[in-house]
N, C-alpha and C positions, 0 to 999 in steps of 0.2 A: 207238400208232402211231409211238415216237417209233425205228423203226425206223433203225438210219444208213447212209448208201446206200450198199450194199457193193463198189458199180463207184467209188465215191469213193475210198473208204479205198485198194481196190487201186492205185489210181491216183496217189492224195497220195503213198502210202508212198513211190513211187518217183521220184516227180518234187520237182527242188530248186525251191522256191517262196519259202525264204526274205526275206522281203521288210525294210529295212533303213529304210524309211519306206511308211505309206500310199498305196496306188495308186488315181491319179484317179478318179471317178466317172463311166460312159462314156458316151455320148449314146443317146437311147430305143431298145430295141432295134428295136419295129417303126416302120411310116409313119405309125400311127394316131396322130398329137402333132401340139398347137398347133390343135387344131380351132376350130371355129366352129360355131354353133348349127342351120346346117345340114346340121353331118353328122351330128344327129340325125334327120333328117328320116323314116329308115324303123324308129328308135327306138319299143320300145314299153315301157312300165313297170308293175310290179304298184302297186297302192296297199294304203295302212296297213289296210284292212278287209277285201282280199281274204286266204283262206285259203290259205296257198302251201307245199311240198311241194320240199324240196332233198335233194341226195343228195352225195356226198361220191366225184369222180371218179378214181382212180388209175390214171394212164394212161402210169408207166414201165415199163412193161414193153416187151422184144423182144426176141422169142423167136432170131431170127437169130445175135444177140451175144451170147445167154443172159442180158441185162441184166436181175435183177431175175427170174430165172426158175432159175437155178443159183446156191448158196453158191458163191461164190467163193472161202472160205476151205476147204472141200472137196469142192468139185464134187457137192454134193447136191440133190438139190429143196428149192427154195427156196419152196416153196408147200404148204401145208396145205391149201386148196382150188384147183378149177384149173377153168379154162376148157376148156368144150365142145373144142376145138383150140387146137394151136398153130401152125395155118397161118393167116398174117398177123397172128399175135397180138404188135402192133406201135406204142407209138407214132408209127412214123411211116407208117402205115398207114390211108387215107380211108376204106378201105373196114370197117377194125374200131372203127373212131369212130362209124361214120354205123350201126353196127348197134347201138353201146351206145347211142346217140343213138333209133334205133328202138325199142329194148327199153325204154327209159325212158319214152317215150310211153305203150307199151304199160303199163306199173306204176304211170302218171300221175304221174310227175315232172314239174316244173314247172322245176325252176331244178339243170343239173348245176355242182359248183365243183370243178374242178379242182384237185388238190392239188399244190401250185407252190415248189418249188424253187429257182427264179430267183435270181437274184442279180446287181446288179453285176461279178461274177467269174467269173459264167457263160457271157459272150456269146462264147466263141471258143468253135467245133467242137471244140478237145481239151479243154475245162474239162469234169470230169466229171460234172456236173448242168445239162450243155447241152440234155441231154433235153430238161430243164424249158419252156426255150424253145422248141426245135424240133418238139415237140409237136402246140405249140396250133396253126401254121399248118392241117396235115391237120384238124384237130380244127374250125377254122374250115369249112374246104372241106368238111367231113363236112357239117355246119348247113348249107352254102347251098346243095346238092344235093339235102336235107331242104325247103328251102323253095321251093327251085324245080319241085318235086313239089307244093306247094300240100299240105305238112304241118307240122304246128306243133311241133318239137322244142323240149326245153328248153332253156332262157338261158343261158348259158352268166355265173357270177361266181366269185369270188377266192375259193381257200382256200388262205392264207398260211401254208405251212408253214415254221415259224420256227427251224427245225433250221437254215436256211442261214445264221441272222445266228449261228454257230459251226460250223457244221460247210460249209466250201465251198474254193473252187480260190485262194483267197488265201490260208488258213488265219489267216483276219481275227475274233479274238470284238469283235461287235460292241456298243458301247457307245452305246444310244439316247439318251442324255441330252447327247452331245455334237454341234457338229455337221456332223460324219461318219457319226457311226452315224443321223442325221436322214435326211441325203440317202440314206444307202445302203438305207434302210429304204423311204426313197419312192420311188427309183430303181428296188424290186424290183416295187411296184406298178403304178408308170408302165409299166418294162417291159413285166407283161401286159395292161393292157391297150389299148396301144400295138400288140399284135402284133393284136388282137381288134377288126374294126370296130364301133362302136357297134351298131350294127342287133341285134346278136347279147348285146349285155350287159342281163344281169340287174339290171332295177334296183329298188329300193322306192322309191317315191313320187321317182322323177329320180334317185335317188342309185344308182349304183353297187356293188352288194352285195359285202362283202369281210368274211370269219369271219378270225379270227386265233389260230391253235395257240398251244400253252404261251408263255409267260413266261421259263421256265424258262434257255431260251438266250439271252439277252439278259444282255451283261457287267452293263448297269445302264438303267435307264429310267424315266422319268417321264410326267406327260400330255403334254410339248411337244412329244414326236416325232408325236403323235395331229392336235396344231395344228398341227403343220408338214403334215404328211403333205396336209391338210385345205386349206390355202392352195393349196400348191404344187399339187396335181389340180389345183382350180378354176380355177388360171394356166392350166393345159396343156391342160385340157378341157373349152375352153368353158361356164366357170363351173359346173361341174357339183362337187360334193363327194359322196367316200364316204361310205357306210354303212357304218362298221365296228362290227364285234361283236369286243371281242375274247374269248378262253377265258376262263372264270371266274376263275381264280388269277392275270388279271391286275389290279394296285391301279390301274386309270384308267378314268375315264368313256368312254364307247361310246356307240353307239345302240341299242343293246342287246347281249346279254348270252348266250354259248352254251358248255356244258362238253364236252368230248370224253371220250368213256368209257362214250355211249351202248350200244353195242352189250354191254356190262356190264349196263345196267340202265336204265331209263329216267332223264332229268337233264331238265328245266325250268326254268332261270335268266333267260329269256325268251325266248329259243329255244329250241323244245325238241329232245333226239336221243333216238333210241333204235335200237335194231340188234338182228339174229339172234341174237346168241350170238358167242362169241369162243372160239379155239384157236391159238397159235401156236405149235405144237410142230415148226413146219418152222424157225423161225427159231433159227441157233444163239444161245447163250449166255444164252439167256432162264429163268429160272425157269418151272416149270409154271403155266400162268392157263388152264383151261378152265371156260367156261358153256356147257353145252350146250344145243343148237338144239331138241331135246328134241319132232324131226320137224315142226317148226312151231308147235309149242305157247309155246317161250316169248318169240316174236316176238310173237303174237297179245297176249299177257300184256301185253306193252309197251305195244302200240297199242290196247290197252284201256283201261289204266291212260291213257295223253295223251286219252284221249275222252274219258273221265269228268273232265277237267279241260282243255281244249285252250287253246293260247295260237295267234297267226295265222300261226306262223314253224314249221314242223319239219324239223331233217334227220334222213334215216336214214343212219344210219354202216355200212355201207360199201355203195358200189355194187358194186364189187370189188377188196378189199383182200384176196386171196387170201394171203399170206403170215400175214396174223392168223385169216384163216375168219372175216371180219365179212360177205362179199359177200353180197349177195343179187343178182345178177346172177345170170344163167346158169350153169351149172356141171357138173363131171363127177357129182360129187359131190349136188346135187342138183336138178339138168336148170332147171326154169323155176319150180319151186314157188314161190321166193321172189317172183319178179314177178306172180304171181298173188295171192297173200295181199295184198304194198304193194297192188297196184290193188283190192280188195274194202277194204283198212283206208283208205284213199285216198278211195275211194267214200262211207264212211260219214262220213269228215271234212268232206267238201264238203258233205254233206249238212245245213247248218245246223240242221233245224229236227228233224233227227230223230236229233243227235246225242248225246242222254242217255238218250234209249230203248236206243241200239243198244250202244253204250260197255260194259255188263259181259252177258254172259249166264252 
């Protein structure tokens, strides 16, 4: 995934950003900060023994700008699989939110994490991963439209794509071990969920659910950005601390434990992924990587393979990550299959007592 966001590049290339010292850390983007324990009050939480079902949300796309829908290095399809339309296919769109929101229901999704961008250097309208932010509003108003129907969409938690702590609108590589790169790390978390009111967030047992992408971008890091991270919430949000998992190939303690590369092959480190099959051949400059979907067969494979072993935590990677062909959302390519298979492997996971029966046939 570690895709780099092609509306950025165009955009850095041309814009002087220079920066000749570090630029402040700026105040939360949204109003949700400095709470109190009763704006939990329409708050609901999974606990540590329920069986829960996450899905990994990719929601830059729009279609209007071509954001993330055209190479912008040549005006090509930027997608290897593609959405049913691309009328309204947006995120700043309530009405294509509140359908993946539906769709997920229907696949028995439990908990969607947005894949977040954000950054301390994001928050002006021309920084080019404003998306990131601008987003989640609609994406919230999608969920309260959903519950004000008297239906139960998924929870909405954090997936920290960590491409921003190097690739973002300061051209700042951020070094977690200092501490700037502290704040700006918690600043990005603060931000979302700051935009996101309580009611809506995903949490395990009170805490806050938040996975964390590679390592890889980070100048340098240790556990103390993890303890900082951890204080400073619990200041902002009403004693509440994350749940962070970060990606495997990071060296610090977590609350557990999730690798990205499902959609490769099934991974279990204690959370487990697994996904349809992978193709990115829309994306330029990539080496050839195809697994093929092999018409549904080697998803099933997957989600065989986590039954006959299952831990309480799974994502599937992707819901719609159409430029890799991880989705299993809807598609041109192949209409709703996907969301039928997740809800029948879904089905047989909740089903505690008759989950080693069903697991290989």
């Amino acid at each position: 995934m570690n895709i780099i966001h092609q509306f950025f590049l165009g955009a850095a290339c041309g814009a002087s950003l220079a920066m000749a010292e570090q630029r402040p850390i700026p105040p939360a983007f949204g109003p949700n900060i400095n709470l109190t324990e009763k704006d939990f009050a329409a708050s609901q939480t999974f606990k540590s023994s329920d069986r829960i079902v996450g899905t990994y949300y990719f929601y830059w796309y729009d279609a209007p700008s071509k954001l993330h829908v055209i190479n912008v290095e040549n005006n090509t399809d930027a997608l290897t699989d593609h959405p049913p339309t691309l009328d309204d296919f947006s995120y700043r769109s309530v009405t294509w939110h509140k359908k993946q929101l539906e769709d997920m229901m229907v696949a028995g999704i439990d908990l969607a994490l947005p894949v977040f961008w954000g950054a301390p250097s994001e928050h002006s309208p021309k920084a080019a991963l404003h998306w990131s932010l601008a987003g989640l509003k609609p994406l919230v108003e999608a969920r309260e439209q959903l519950l004000r129907e008297g239906k139960n969409p998924p929870r909405i938690g954090l997936f920290y794509d960590t491409s921003s702590l190097q690739n973002n609108a300061w051209r700042e590589h951020i070094d977690l071990t200092t501490d700037y790169g502290k704040k700006w790390f918690y600043a990005s978390i603060r931000d979302f969920f700051s935009t996101i009111p309580p009611k809506h967030w995903a949490m395990l047992d009170g805490k806050p659910i938040v996975l964390l992408y590679a390592a890889a971008f980070a100048k340098g890091y240790d556990q103390s950005f993890i303890d900082y991270t951890k204080k400073h919430f619990a200041h902002d949000f009403a004693g509440r601390t994350p749940y962070i998992a970060p990606e495997a190939g990071w060296k610090i303690q977590g609350d557990s434990r999730v690798a990205w590369g499902g959609a490769l092959g099934f991974k279990n480190p204690g959370i487990a992924s697994l996904g349809p099959g992978y193709d990115h051949s829309a994306v330029p400059g990539r080496k050839p990587l195809i697994v093929l979907r092999r018409d549904g067969k080697f998803y099933e494979e997957q989600w065989q393979k986590f039954l006959s072993h299952p831990s309480n935590f799974v994502m599937v990677e992707t819901w719609n990550e159409y430029h890799e062909g991880t989705d299993i959302a809807e598609s041109k390519e192949y209409g709703r299959r996907y969301i039928d298979l997740t809800r029948k492997y879904v089905d047989l996971y909740k089903q505690a007592p008759a989950l080693k029966q069903h697991a290989v046939r």
